[in-house]
N, C-alpha and C positions, 0 to 999 in steps of 0.2 A: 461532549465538549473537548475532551482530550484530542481528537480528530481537527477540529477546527482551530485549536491552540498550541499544536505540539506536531501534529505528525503534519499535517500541512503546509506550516513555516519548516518545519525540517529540513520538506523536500525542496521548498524555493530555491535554495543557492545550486541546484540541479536542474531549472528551466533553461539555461544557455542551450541545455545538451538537444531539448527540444526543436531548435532555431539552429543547430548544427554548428554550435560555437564551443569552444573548450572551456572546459574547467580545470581550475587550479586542482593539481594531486591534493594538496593540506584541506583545501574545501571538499572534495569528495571525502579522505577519510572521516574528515569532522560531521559531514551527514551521514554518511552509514554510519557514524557510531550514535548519530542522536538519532536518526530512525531507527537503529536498531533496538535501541533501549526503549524506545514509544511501542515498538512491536512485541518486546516481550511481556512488556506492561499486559501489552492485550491480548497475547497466549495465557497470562496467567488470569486474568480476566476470564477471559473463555471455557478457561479449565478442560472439563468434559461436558460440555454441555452445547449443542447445536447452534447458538444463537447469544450473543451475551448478556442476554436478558431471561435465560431460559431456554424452551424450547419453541419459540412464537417471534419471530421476526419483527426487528423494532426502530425505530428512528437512530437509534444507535449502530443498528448493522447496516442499515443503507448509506450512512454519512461515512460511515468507514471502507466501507465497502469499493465505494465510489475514489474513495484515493486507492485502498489498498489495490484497488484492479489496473489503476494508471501506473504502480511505484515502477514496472520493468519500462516505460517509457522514457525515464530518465537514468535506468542503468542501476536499477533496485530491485531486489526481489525478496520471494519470503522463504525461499530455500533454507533458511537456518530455522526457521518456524512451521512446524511443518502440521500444529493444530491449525493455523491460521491458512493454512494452502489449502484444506480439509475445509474450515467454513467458507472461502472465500470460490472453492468449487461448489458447496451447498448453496451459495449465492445464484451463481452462475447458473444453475439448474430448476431456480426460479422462473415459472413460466412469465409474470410479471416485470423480474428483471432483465432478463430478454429481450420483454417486447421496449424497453423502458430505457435497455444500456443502451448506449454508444460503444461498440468495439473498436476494438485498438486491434494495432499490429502484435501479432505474436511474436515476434522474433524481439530481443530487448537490445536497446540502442546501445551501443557502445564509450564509454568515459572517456573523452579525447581531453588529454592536458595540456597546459599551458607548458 
């Protein structure tokens, strides 16, 4: 739920950048520091353990997954988190989510300001 209540709304005031429209500087720092905080939530959630629910892939790592794989599309990343760079490769390496993701652009959009 924390995915659909927290890290989702987070990233919203960062969909301009999608449509190639500026964002205000105050509104970028204000989402990277409440996605950042939702992100650490879920490193420490994660701890050492493969999957956040254990070692068994769960309704929970696919709902997150599913943002956490779009966050560089709007000029976010997990680089400061670097357990969650770790599952969200263990993701990626899913023969399932593979067949199942939609891929994005690698390269991460750039924060244009007002």
């Amino acid at each position: 739920m924390l995915t659909v209540n927290e890290l989702l709304p987070g990233i919203m005031p960062m969909f301009p950048i999608l449509f190639g429209l500026p964002v205000e500087s105050k509104t970028i720092e204000q989402t990277q520091n409440k996605v950042s905080t939702v992100l650490t939530f879920f490193e420490e959630l994660l701890g050492e353990q493969t999957y956040f629910a254990g070692e068994q892939l769960t309704l929970a790592d696919v709902t997150a997954g599913t943002v956490a794989s779009s966050l560089h599309l709007v000029g976010l990343s997990l680089d400061n988190h670097p357990k969650l760079s770790i599952w969200l490769e263990n993701l990626n390496q899913r023969p399932a989510w593979v067949k199942t993701h939609i891929p994005h652009p690698q390269a991460p959009l750039k924060c244009s300001t007002r």
